[in-house]
C-alpha positions as CSV (number, residue, x, y, z in Angstrom):
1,X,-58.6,-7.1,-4.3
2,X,-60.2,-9.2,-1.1
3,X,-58.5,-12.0,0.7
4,X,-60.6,-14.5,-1.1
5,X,-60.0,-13.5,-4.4
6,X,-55.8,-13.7,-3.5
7,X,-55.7,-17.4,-2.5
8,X,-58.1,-18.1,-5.5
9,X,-56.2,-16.6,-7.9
10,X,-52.8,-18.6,-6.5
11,X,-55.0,-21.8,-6.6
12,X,-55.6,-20.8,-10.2
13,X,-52.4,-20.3,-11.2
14,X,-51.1,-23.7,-9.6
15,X,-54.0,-25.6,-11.5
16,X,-53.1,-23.6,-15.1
17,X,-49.5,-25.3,-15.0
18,X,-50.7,-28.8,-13.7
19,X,-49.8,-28.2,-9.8
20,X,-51.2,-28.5,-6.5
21,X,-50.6,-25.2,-4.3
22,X,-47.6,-27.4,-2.8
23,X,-46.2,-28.2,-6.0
24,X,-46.3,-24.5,-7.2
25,X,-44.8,-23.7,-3.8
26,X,-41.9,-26.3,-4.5
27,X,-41.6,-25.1,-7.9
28,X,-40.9,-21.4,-7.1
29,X,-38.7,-22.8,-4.0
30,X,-40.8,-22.0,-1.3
31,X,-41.6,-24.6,1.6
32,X,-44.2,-26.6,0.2
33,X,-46.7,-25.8,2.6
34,X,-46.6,-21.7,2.0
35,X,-50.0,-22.3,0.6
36,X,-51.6,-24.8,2.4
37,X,-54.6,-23.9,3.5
38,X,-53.9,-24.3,7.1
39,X,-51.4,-21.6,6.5
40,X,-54.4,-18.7,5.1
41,X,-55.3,-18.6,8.8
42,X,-53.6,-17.4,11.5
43,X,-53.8,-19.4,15.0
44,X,-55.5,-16.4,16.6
45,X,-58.6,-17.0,13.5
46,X,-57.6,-13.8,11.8
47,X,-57.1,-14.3,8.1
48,X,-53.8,-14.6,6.7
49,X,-52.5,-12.6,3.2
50,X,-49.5,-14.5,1.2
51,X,-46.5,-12.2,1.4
52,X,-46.0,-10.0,-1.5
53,X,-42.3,-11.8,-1.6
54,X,-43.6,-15.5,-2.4
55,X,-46.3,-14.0,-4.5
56,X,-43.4,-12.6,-6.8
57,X,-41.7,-15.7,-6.8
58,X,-44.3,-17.9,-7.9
59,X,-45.1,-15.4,-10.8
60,X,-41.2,-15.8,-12.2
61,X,-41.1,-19.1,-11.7
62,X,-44.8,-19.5,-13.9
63,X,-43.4,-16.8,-16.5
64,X,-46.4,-15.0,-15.4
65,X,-46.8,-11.1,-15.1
66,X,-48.6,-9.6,-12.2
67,X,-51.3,-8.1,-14.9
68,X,-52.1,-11.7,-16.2
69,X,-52.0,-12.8,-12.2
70,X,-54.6,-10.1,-11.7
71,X,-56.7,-11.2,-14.2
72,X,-57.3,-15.0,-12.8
73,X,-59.6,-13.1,-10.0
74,X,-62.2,-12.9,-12.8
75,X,-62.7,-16.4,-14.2
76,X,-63.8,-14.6,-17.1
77,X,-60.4,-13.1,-17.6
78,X,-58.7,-16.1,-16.7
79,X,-55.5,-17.0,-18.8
80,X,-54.3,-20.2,-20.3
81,X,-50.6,-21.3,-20.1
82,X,-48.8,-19.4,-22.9
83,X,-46.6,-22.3,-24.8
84,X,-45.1,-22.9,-28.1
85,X,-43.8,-26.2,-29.7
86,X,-39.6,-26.7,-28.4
87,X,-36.8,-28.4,-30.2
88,X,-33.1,-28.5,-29.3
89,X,-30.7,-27.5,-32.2
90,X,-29.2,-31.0,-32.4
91,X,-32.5,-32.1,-33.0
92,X,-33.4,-30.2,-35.5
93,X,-31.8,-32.6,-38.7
94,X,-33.0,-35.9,-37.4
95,X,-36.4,-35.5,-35.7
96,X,-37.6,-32.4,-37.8
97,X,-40.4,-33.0,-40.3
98,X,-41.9,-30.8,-42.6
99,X,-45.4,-31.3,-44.0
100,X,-47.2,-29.0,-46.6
101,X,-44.1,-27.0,-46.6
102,X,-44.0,-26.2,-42.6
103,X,-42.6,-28.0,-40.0
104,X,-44.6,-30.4,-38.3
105,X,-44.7,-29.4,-34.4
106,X,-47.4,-30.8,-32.9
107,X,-46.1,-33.8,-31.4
108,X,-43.0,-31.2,-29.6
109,X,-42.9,-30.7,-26.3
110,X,-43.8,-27.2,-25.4
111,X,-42.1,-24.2,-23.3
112,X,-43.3,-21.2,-21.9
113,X,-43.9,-18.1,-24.1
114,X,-46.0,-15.0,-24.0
115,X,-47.3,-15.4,-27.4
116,X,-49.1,-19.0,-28.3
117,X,-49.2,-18.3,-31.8
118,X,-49.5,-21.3,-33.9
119,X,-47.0,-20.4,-36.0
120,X,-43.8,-20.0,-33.5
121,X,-41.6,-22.6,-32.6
122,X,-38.4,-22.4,-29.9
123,X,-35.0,-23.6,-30.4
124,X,-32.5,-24.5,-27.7
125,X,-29.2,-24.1,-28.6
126,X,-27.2,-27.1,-27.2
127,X,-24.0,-25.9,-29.1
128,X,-21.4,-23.5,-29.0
129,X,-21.2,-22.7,-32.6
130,X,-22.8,-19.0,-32.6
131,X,-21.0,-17.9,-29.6
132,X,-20.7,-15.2,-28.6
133,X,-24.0,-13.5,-30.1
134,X,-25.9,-16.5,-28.9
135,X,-24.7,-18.8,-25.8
136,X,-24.7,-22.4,-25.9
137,X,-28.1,-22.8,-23.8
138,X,-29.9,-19.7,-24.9
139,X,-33.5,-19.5,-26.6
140,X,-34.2,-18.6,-30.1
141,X,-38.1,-18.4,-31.6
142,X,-38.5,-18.7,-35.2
143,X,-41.8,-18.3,-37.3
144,X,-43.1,-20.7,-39.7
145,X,-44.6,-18.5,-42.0
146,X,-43.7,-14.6,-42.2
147,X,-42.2,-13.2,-45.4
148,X,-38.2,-13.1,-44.8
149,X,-36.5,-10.0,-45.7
150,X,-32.9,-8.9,-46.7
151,X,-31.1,-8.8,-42.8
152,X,-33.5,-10.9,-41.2
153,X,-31.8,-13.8,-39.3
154,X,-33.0,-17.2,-40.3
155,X,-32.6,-20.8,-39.6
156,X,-31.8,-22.9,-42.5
157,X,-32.9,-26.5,-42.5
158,X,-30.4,-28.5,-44.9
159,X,-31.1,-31.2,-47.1
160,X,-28.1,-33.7,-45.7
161,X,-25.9,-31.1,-43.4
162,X,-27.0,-29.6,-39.9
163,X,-29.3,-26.3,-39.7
164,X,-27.6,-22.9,-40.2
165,X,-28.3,-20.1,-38.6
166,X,-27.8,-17.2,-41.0
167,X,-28.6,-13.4,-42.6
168,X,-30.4,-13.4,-45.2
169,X,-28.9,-11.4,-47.6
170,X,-30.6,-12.1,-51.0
171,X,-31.4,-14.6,-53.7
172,X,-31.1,-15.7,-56.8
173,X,-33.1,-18.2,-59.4
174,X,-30.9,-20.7,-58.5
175,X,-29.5,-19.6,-54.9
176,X,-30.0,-18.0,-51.7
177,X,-27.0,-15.6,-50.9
178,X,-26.6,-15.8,-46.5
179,X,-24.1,-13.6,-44.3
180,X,-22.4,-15.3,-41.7
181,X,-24.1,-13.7,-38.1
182,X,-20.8,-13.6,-36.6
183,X,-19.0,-12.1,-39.7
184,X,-21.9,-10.5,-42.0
185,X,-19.2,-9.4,-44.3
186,X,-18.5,-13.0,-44.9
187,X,-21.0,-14.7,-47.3
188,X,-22.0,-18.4,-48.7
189,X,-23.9,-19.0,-51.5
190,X,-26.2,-22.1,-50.9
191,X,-28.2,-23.9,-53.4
192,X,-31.9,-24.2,-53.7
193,X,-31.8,-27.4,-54.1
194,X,-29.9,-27.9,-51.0
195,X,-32.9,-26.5,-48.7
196,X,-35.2,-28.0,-47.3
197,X,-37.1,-24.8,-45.2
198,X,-35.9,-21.2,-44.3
199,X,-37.6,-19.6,-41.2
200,X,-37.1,-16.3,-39.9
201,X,-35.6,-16.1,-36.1
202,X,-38.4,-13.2,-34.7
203,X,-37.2,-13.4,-31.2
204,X,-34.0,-14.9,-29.2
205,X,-33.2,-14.8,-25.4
206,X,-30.2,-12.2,-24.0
C-alpha cells in the first residue's frame, strides 16, 4: 500500500457517504482539517501518512471494515454505501404501505447495513414495550420475503392495532398461533383476517 493510494482511498470513502475530507473528519470527530491536503505534507516536504488512530475512527464512524477500506485502492474493487430502507416502530401503523403483498420502502430513508439486499428493511424501536430483550433505541432488520418458520421472531403488521413483535409458533386455517418474546410460554391466537403482513426479524442489534 503507497502513500498515494492511502489519501485516495480516504478521499473515496468521504465521497461514497456524500462528504468532503473535512466533513468525514468532522463526522468521525476529528479536527476538520486532519485531511486537508495541506496536512499530507509535512513542512520539511517529506510526505505525511494519516495515523493508523484517525484511520480507525473514520472506518466506525462510516460502518466500514478495514477489508472494504482496502478495497477502494482499486477503483475496480471500490464499494458502494451499504444501506437498507429505515422506519421507526411508531411509524410503522400510519406511514406503512404494502403493495403486491410487501411493504412499499422505497420512498424510506435509509441506514447503514452490510447487506443491501432489496428485501431487508430496519426498524427503530422508539418504545419500551420489549424491554429487556430489545432496548428502547435498538435496531431490528426484518425480511420481506423469506419463508417463516415455527420459532422465528416476526413483526406483525395489524389491520387497526400497532405492530407486534412475536414468535411464531404455528397456524391454523383460520389463525396464526404467536408466543409472547418475553414470555414464550404465553400465547395469543390472532386472526387472519386481522393481518395485514408477517415478516420474519433475521437480524437485531445487542
Amino acid at each position: 500500500m503507497q502513500y498515494e493510494q492511502v489519501w485516495d482511498a480516504v478521499d473515496k470513502l468521504a465521497k461514497l457517504h456524500g462528504l468532503t475530507p473535512s466533513g468525514l473528519a468532522k463526522k468521525a470527530g476529528l479536527d476538520a482539517t486532519t485531511f486537508n491536503k495541506s496536512k499530507r505534507i509535512r513542512n520539511d516536504g517529506k510526505q505525511r501518512w494519516p495515523s493508523l488512530d484517525s484511520i480507525n475512527k473514520i472506518l466506525e464512524a462510516c460502518n466500514v471494515s478495514f477489508e472494504q477500506f482496502y478495497q477502494l485502492i482499486d477503483e475496480d474493487l471500490a464499494i458502494k454505501p451499504a444501506g437498507i430502507p429505515f422506519i421507526t416502530y411508531s411509524d410503522l401503523s400510519t406511514k406503512a404501505t404494502i403493495k403486491t403483498s410487501k411493504l412499499a420502502t422505497e420512498k424510506w430513508d435509509k441506514v447503514q447495513f452490510p447487506d443491501s439486499s432489496v428485501n431487508l428493511y430496519a426498524i427503530n424501536l422508539d418504545t419500551t414495550d420489549f424491554e429487556p430483550l430489545y432496548r428502547k433505541g435498538c435496531t431490528l432488520v426484518a425480511t420481506k420475503d423469506l419463508e417463516i418458520r415455527k420459532g422465528d421472531r416476526v413483526i406483525v403488521l395489524m389491520q387497526q392495532e400497532k405492530p407486534l413483535i412475536k414468535e411464531f409458533k404455528h397456524r391454523t386455517t383460520s389463525t396464526i398461533v404467536f408466543g409472547d418474546i418475553l414470555n414464550p410460554n404465553q400465547e395469543v391466537q390472532v386472526k387472519m383476517t386481522d393481518i395485514k403482513l408477517i415478516n420474519r426479524i433475521v437480524w437485531a442489534e445487542q
